[in-house]
ROMIGU-885446 format. One record per atom (N, C-alpha, C): x, y, z; residue in three letters; residue number from 0. Coordinates in nm, 3 decimals. Layout:
// residues N
        xx        yy        zz   rest    nr
         X         Y         Z    ALA   NUM
...
***
This chain:
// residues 224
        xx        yy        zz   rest    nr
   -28.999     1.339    11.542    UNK     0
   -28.862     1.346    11.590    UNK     0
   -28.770     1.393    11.478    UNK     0
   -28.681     1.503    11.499    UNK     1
   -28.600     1.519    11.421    UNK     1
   -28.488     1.406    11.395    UNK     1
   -28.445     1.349    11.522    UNK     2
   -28.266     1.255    11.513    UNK     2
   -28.308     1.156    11.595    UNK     2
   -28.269     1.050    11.513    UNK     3
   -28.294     0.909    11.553    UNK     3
   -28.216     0.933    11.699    UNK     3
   -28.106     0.956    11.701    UNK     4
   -27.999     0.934    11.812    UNK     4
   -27.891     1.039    11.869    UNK     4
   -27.776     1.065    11.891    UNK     5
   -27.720     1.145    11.932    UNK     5
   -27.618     1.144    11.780    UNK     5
   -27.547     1.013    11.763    UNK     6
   -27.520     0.996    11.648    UNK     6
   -27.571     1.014    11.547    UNK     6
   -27.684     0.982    11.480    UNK     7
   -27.774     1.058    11.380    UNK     7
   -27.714     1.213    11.407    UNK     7
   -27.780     1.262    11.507    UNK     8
   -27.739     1.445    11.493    UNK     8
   -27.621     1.474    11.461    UNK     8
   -27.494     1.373    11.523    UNK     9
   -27.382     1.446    11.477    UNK     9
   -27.346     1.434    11.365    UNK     9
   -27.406     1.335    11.276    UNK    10
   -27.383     1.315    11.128    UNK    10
   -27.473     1.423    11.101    UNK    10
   -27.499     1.503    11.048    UNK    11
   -27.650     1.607    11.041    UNK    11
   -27.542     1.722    11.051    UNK    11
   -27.510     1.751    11.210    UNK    12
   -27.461     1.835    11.232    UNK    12
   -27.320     1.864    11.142    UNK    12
   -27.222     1.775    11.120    UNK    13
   -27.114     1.761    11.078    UNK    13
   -27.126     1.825    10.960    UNK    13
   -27.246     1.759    10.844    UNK    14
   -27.214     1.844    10.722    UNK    14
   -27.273     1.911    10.703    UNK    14
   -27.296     2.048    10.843    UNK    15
   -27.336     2.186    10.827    UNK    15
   -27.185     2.222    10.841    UNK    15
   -27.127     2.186    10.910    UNK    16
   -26.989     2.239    10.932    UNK    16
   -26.860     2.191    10.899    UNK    16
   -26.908     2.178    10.732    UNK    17
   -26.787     2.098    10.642    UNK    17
   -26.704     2.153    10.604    UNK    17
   -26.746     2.319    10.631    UNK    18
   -26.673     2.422    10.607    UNK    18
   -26.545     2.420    10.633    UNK    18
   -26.556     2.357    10.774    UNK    19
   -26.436     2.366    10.899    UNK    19
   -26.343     2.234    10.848    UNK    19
   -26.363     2.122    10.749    UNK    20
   -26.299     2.051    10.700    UNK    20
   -26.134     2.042    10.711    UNK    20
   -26.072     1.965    10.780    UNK    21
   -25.945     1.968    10.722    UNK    21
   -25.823     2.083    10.765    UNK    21
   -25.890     2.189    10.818    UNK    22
   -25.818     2.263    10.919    UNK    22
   -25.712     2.163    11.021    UNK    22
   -25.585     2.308    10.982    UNK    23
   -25.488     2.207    11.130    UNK    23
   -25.511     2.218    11.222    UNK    23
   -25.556     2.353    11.228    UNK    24
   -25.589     2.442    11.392    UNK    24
   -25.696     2.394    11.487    UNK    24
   -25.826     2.247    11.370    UNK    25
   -25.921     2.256    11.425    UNK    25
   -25.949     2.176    11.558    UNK    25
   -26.020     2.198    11.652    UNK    26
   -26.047     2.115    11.802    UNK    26
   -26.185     2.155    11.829    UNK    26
   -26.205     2.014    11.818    UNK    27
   -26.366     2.006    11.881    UNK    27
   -26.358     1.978    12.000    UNK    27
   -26.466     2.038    12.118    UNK    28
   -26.465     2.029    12.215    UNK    28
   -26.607     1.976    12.274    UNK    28
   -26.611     1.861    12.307    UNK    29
   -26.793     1.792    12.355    UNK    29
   -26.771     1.855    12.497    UNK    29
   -26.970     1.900    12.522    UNK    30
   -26.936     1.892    12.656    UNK    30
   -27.032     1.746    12.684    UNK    30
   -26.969     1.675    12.802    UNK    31
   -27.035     1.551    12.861    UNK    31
   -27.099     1.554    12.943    UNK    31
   -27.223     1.467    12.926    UNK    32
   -27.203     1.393    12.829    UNK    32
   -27.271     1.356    12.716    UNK    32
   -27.374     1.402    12.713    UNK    33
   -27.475     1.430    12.617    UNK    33
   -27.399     1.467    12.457    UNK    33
   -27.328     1.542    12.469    UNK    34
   -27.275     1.626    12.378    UNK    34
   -27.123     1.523    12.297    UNK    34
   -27.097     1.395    12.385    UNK    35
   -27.006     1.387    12.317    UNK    35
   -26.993     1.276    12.221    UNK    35
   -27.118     1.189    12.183    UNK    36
   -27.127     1.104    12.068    UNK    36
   -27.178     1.212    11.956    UNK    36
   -27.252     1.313    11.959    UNK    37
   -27.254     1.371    11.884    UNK    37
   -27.116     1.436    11.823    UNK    37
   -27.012     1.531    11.929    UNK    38
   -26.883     1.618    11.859    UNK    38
   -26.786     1.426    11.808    UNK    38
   -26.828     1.326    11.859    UNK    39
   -26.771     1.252    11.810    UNK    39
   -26.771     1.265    11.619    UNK    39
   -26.858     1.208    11.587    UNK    40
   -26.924     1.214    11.492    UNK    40
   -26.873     1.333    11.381    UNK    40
   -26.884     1.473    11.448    UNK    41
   -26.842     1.578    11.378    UNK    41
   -26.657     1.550    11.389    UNK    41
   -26.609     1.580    11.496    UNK    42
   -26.454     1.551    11.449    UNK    42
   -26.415     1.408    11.395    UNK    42
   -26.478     1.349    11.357    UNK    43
   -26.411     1.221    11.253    UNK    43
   -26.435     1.287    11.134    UNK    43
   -26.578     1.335    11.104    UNK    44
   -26.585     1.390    10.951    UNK    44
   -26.507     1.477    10.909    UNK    44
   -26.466     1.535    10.990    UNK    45
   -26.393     1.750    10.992    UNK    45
   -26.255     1.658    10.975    UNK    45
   -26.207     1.555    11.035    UNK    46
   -26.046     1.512    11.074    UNK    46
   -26.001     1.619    11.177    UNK    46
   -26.079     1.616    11.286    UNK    47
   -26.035     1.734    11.387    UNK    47
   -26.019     1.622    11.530    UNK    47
   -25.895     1.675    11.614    UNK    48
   -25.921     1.696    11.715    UNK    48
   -26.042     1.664    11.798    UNK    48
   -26.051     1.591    11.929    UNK    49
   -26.168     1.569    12.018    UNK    49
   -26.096     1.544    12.145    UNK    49
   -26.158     1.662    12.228    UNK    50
   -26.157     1.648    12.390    UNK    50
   -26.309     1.699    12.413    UNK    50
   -26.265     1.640    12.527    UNK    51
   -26.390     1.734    12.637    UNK    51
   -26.367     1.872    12.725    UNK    51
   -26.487     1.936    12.713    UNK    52
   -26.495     2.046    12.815    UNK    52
   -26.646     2.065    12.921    UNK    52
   -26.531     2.007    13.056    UNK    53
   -26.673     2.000    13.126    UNK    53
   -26.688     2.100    13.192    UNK    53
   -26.860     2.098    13.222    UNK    54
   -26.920     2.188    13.225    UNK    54
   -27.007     2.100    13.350    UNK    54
   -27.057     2.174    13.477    UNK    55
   -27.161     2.130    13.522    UNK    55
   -27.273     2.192    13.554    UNK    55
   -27.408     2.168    13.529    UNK    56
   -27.523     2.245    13.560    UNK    56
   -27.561     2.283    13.712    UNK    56
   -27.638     2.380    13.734    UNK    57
   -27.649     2.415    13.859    UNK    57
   -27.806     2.444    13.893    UNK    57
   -27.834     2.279    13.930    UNK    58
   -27.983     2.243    13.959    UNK    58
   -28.103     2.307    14.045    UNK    58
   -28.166     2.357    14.021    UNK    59
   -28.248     2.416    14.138    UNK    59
   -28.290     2.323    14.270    UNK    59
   -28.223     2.309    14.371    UNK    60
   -28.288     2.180    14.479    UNK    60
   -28.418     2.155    14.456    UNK    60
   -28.490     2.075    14.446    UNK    61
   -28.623     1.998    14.441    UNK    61
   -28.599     2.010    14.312    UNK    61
   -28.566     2.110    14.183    UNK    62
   -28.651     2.109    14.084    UNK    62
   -28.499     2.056    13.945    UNK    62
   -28.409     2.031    14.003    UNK    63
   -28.263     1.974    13.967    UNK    63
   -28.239     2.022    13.744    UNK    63
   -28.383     2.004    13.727    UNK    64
   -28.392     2.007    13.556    UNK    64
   -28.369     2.146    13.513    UNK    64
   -28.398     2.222    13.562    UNK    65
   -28.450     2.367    13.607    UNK    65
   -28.241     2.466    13.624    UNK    65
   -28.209     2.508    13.527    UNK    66
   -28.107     2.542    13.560    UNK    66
   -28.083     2.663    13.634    UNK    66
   -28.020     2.734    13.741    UNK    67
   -27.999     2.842    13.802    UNK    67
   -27.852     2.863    13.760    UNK    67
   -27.789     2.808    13.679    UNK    68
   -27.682     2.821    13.660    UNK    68
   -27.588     2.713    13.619    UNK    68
   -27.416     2.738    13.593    UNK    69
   -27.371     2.679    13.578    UNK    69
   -27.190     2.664    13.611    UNK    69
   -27.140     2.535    13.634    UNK    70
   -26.978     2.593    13.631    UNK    70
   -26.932     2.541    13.524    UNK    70
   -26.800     2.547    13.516    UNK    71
   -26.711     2.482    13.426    UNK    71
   -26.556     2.502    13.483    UNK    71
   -26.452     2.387    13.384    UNK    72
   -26.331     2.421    13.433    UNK    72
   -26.262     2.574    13.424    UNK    72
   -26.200     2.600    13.527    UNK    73
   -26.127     2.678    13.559    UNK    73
   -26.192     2.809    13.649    UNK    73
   -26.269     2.777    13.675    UNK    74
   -26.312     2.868    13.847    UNK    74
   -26.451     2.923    13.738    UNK    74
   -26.485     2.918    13.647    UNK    75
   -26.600     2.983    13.543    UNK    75
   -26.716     2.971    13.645    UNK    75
   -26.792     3.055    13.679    UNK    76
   -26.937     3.002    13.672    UNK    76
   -27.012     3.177    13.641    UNK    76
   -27.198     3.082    13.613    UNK    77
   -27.264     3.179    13.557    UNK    77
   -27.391     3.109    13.626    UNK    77
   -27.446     3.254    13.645    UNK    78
   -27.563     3.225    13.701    UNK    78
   -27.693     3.315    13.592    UNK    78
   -27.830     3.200    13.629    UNK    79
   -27.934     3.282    13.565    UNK    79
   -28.002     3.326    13.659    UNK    79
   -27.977     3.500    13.670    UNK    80
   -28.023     3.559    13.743    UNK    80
   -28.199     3.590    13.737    UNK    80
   -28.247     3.588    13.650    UNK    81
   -28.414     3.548    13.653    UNK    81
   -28.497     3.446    13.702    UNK    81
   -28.383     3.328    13.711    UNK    82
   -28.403     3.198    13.801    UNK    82
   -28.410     3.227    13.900    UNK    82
   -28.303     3.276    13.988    UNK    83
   -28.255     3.290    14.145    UNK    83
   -28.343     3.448    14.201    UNK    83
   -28.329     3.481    14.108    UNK    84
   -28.472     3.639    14.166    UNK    84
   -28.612     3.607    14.158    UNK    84
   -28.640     3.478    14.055    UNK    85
   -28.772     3.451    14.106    UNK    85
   -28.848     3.356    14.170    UNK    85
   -28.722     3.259    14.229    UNK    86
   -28.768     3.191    14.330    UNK    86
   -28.694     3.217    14.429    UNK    86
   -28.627     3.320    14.420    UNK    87
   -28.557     3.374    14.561    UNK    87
   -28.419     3.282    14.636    UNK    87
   -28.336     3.208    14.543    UNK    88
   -28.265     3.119    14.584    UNK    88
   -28.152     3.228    14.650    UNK    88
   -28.129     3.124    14.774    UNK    89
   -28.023     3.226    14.851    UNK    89
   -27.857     3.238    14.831    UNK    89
   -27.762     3.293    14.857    UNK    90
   -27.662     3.247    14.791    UNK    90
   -27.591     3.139    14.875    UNK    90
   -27.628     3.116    15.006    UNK    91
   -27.585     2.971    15.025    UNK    91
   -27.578     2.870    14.967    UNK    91
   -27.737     2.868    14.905    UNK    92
   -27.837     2.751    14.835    UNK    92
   -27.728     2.739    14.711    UNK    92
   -27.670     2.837    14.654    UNK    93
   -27.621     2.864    14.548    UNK    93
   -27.446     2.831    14.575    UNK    93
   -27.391     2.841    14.680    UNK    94
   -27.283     2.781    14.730    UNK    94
   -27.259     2.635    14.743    UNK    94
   -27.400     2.569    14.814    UNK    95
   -27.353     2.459    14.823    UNK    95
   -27.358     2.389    14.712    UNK    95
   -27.474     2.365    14.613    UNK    96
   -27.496     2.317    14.562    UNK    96
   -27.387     2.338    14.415    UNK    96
   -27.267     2.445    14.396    UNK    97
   -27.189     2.425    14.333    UNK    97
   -27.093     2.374    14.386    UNK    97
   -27.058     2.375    14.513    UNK    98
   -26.969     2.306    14.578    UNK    98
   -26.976     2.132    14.531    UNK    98
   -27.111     2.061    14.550    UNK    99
   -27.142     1.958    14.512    UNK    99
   -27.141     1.923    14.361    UNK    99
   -27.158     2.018    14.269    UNK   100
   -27.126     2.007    14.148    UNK   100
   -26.970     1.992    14.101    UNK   100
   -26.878     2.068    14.217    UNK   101
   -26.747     2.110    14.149    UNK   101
   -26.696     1.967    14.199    UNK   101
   -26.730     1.861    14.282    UNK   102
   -26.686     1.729    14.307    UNK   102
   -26.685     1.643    14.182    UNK   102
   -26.837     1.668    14.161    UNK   103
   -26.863     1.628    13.983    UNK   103
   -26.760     1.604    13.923    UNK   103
   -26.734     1.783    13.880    UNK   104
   -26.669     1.813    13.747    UNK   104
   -26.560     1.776    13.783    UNK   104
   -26.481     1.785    13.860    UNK   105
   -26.359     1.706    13.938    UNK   105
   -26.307     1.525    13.893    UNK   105
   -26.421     1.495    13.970    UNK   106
   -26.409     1.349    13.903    UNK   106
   -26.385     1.307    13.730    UNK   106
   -26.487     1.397    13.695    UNK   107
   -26.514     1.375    13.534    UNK   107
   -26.391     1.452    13.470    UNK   107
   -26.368     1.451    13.489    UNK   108
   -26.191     1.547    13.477    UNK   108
   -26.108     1.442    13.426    UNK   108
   -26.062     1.370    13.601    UNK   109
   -25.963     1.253    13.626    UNK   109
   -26.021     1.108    13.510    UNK   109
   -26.162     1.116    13.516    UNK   110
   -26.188     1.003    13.459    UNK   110
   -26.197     0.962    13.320    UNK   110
   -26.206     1.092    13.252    UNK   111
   -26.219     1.089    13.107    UNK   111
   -26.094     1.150    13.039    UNK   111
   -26.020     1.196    13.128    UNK   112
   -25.883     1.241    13.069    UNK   112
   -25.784     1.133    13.110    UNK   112
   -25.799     1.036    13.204    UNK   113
   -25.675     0.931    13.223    UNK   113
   -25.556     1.022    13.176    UNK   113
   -25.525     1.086    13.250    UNK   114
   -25.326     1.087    13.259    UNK   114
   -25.336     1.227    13.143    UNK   114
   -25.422     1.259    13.057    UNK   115
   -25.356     1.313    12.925    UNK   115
   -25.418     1.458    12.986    UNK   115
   -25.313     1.547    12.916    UNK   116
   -25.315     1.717    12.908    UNK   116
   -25.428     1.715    12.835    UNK   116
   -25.487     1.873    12.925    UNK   117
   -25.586     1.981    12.823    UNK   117
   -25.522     2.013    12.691    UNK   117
   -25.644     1.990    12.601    UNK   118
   -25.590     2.053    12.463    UNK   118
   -25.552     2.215    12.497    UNK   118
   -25.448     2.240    12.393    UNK   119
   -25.417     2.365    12.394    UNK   119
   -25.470     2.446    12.322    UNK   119
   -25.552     2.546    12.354    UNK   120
   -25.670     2.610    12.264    UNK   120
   -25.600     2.754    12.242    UNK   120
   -25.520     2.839    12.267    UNK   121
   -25.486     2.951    12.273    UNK   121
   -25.450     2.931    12.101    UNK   121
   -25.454     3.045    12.057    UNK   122
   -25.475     3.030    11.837    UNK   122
   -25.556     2.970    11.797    UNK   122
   -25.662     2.890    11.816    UNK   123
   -25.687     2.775    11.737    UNK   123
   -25.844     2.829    11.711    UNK   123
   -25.869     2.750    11.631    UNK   124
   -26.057     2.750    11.588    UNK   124
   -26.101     2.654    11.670    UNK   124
   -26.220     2.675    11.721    UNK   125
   -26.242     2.594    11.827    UNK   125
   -26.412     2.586    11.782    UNK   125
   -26.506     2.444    11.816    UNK   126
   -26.588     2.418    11.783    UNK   126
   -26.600     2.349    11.909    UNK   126
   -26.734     2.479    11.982    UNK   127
   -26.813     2.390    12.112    UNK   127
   -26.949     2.324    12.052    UNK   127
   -26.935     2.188    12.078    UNK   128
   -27.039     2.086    12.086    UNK   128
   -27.156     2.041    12.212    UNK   128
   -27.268     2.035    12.219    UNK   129
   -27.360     2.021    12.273    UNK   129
   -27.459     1.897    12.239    UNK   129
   -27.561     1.866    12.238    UNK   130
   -27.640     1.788    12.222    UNK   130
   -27.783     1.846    12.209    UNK   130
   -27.783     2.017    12.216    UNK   131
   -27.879     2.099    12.216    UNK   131
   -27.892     2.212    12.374    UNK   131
   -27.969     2.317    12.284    UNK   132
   -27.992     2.399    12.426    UNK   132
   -28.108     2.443    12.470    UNK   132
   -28.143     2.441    12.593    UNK   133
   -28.209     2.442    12.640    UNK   133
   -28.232     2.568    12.746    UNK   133
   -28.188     2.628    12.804    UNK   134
   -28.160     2.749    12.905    UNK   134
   -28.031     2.843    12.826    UNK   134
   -27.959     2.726    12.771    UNK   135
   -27.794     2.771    12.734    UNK   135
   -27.714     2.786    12.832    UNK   135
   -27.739     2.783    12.966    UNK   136
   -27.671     2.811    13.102    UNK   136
   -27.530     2.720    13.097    UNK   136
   -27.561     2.635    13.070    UNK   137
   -27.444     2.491    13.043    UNK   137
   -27.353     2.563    12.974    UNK   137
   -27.374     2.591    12.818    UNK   138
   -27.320     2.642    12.692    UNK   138
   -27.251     2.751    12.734    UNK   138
   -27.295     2.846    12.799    UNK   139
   -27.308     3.021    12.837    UNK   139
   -27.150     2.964    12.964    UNK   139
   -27.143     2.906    12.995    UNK   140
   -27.009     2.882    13.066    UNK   140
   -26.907     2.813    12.973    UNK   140
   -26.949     2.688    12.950    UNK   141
   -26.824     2.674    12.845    UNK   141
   -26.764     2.789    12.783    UNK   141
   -26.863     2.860    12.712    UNK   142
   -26.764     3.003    12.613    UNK   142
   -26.697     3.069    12.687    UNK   142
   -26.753     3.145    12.820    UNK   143
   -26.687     3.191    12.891    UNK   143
   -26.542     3.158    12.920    UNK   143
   -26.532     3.037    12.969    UNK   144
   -26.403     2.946    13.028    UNK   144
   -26.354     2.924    12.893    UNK   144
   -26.389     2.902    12.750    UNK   145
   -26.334     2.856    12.674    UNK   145
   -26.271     3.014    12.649    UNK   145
   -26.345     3.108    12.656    UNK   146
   -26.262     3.242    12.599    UNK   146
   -26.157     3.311    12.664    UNK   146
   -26.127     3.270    12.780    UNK   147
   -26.007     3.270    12.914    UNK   147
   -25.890     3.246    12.814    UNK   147
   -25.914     3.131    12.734    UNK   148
   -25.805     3.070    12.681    UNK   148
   -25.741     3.120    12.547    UNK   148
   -25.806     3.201    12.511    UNK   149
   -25.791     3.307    12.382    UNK   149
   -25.763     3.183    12.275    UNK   149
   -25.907     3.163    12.166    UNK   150
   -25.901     3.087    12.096    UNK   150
   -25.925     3.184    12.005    UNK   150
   -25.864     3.146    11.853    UNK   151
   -25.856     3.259    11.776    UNK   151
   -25.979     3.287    11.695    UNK   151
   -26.085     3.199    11.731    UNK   152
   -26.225     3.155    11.622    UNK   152
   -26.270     3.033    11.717    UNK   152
   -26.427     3.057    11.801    UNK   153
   -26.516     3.007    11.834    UNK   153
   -26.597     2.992    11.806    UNK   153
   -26.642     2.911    11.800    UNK   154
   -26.811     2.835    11.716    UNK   154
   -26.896     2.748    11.875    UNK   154
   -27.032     2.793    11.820    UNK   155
   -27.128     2.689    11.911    UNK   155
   -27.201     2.610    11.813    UNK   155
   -27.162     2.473    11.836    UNK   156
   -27.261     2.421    11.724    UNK   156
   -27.368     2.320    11.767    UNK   156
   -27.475     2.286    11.792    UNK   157
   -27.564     2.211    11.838    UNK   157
   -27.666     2.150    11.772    UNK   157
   -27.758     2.068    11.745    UNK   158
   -27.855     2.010    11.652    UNK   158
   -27.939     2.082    11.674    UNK   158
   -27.998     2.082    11.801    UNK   159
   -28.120     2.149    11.847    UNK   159
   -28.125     2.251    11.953    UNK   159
   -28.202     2.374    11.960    UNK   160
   -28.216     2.482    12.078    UNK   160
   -28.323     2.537    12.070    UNK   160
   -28.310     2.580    12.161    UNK   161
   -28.492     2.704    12.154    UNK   161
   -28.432     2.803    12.099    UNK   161
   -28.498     2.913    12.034    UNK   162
   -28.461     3.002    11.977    UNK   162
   -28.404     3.143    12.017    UNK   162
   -28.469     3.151    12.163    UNK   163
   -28.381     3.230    12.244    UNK   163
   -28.254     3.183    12.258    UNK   163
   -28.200     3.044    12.340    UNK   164
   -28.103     3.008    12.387    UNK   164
   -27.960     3.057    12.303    UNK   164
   -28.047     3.006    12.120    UNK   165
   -27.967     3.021    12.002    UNK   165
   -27.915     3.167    11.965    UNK   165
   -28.014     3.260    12.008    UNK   166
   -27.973     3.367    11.977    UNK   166
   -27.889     3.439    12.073    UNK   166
   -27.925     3.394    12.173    UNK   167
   -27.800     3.469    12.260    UNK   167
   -27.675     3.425    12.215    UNK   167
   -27.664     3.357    12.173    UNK   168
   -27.486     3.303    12.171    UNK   168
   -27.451     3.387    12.046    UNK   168
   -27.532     3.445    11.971    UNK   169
   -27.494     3.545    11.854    UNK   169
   -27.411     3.676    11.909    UNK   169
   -27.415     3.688    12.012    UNK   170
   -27.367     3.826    12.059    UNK   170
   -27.216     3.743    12.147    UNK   170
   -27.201     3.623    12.151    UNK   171
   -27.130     3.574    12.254    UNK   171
   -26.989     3.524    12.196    UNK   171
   -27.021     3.462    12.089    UNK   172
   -26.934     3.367    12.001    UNK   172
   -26.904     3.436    11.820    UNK   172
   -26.821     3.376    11.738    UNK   173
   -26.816     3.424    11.596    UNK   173
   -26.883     3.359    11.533    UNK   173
   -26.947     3.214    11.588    UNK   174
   -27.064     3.171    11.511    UNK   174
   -27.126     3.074    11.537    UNK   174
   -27.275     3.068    11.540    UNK   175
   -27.323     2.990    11.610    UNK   175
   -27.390     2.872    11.513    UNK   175
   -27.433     2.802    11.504    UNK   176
   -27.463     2.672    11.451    UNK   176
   -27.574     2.603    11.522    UNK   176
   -27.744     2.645    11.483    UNK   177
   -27.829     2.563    11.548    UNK   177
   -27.915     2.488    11.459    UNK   177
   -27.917     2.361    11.405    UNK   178
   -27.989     2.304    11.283    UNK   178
   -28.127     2.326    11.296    UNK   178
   -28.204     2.319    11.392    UNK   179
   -28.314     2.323    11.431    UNK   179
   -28.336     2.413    11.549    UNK   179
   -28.494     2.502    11.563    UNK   180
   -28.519     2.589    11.631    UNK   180
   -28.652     2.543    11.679    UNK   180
   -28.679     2.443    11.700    UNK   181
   -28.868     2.376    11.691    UNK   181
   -28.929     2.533    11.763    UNK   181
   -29.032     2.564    11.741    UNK   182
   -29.134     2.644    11.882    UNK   182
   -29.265     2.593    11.884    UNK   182
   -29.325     2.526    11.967    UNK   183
   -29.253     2.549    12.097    UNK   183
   -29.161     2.448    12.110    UNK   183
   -29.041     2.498    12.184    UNK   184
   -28.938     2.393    12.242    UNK   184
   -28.942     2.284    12.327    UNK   184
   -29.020     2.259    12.387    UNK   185
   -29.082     2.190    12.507    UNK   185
   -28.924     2.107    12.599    UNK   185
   -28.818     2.029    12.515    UNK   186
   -28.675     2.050    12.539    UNK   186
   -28.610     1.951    12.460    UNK   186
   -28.461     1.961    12.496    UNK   187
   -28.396     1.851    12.421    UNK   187
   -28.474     1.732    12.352    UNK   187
   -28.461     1.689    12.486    UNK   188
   -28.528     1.530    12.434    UNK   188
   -28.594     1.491    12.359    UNK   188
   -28.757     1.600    12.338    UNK   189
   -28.825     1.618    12.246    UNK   189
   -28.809     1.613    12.098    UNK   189
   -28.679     1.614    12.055    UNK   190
   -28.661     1.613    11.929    UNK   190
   -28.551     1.489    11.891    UNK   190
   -28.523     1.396    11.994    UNK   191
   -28.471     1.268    11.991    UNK   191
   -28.558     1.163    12.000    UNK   191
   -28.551     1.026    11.895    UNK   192
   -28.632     0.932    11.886    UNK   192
   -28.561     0.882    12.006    UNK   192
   -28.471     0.856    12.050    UNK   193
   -28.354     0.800    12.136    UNK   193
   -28.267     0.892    12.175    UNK   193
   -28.301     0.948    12.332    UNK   194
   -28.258     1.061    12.444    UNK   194
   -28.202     0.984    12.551    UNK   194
   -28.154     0.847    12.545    UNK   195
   -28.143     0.756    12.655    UNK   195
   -27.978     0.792    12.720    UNK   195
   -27.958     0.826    12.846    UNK   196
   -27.840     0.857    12.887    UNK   196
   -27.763     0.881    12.831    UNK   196
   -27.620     0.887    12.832    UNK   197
   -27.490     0.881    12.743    UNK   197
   -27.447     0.855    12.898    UNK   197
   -27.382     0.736    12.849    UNK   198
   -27.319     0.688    13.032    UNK   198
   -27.150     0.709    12.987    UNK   198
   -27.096     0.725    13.156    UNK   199
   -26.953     0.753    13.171    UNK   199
   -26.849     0.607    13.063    UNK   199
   -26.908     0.527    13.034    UNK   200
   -26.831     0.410    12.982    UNK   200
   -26.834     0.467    12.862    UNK   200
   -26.952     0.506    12.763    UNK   201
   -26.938     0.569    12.695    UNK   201
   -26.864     0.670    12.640    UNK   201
   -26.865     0.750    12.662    UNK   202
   -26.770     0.838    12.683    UNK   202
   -26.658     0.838    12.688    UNK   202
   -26.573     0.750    12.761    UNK   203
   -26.478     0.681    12.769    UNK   203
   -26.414     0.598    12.607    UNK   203
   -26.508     0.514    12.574    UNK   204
   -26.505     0.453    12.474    UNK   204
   -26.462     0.537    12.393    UNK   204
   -26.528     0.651    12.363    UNK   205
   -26.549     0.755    12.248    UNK   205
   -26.431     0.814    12.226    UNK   205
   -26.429     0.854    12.323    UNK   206
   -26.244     0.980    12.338    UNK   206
   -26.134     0.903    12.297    UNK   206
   -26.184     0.743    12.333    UNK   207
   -26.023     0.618    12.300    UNK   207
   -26.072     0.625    12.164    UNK   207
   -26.156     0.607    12.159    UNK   208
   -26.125     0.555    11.973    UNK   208
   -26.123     0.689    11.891    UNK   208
   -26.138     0.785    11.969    UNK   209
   -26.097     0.932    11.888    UNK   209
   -25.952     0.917    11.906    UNK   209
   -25.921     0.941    12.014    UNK   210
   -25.774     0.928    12.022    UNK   210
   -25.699     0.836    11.939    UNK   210
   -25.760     0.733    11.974    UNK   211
   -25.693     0.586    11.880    UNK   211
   -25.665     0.681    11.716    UNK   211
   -25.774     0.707    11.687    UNK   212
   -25.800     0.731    11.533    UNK   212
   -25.651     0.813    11.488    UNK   212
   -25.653     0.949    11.539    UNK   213
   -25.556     1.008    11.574    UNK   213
   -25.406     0.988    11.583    UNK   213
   -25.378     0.895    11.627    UNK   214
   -25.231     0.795    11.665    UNK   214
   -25.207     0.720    11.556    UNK   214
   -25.312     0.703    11.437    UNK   215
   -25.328     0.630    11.308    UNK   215
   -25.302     0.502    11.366    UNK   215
   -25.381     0.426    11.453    UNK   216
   -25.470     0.340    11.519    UNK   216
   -25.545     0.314    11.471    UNK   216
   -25.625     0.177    11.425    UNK   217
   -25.771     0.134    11.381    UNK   217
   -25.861     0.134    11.481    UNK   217
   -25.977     0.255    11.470    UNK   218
   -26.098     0.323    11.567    UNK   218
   -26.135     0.184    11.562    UNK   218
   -26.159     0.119    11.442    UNK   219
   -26.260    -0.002    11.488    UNK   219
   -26.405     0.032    11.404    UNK   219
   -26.436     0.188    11.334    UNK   220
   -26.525     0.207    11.289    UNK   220
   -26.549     0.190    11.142    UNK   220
   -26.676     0.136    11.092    UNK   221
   -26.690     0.092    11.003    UNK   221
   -26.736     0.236    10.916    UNK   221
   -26.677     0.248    10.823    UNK   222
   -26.681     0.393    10.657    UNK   222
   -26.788     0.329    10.593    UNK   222
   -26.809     0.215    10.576    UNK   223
   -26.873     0.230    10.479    UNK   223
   -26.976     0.281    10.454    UNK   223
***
């Protein structure tokens, strides 16, 4: 196993990207939820900014792990067209089942933002967080939707990916960030001693005591 935990990686991950230190402009963006004890982790070290940007996957029916695609906020979606041409998914199949996703991302919206505005990303350096990639289908929408918003400097940064996934985002983003490339990839999880959910309470937790931190509030977290 490379990372004990999600936390382990984002400590790992963070001081690859110490670079980004101390910037005013900087905003990390987790996607959830996998992704967001890790960008936790990195924006406490950086002193950056932390929201979320959700993103939802777009499951193959029966085979749900299996991505055919993906949405995200603001009408984004992307499809993997090598998926859907070679099992022939129809575009109904492909209707409904984002329809059922966009309820998702909907909810997870209202629930992890309680009351507060989208960060404002237009100028800024922006650092998308993951928990690793796997298809990149997830990832491959965030940028999209994140680049709507004209950020002046995008980064993908993740612990772990397959090496395809990683390289596509070279042509996509100004810089990509993958600590590890295992081959074979077999997937995420594989390279976590501890891959166990990241539940909605979580999450929750995380963003308050980011926020808290922020407001020069005591997170509650122990430095030493």
């Amino acid at each position: 196993m490379l990372f004990s935990n999600r936390t382990d990686a984002g400590k790992k991950l963070a001081e690859r990207l110490s670079g980004y230190s101390g910037r005013k402009d900087l905003l990390v963006l987790a996607l959830p939820r996998g992704g967001v004890p890790v960008a936790f982790e990195v924006a406490r070290e950086l002193g950056a900014q932390l929201d979320v940007f959700i993103v939802r996957k777009l499951g193959v029916p029966g085979h749900e792990e299996l991505a055919m695609g993906a949405i995200a906020s603001g009408g984004i979606r992307v499809l993997n067209m090598d998926v859907v041409r070679s099992l022939r998914i129809s575009d109904d199949t492909i209707a409904a089942v984002a329809a059922a996703e966009q309820v998702e991302l909907e909810r997870r919206e209202h629930l992890y933002r309680k009351g507060r505005p989208e960060p404002d990303i237009e100028g800024r350096t922006v650092i998308l967080i993951d928990d690793g990639l796997a298809t990149g289908a997830t990832m491959s929408a965030a940028v999209q939707a994140v680049r709507v918003k004209k950020p002046a400097h995008l980064t993908v940064a993740v612990p772990t990916a397959a090496k395809d996934a990683c390289d596509e985002f070279e042509r996509e983003v100004d810089e990509v960030i993958c600590l590890t490339t295992p081959e074979p990839f077999y997937g995420v999880g594989a390279w976590y001693a501890d891959f166990s959910q990241t539940s909605d309470k979580e999450v929750c937790e995380l963003l308050e005591r980011s926020f808290g931190a922020r407001e020069g509030k005591d997170d509650g977290i122990s430095r030493a």
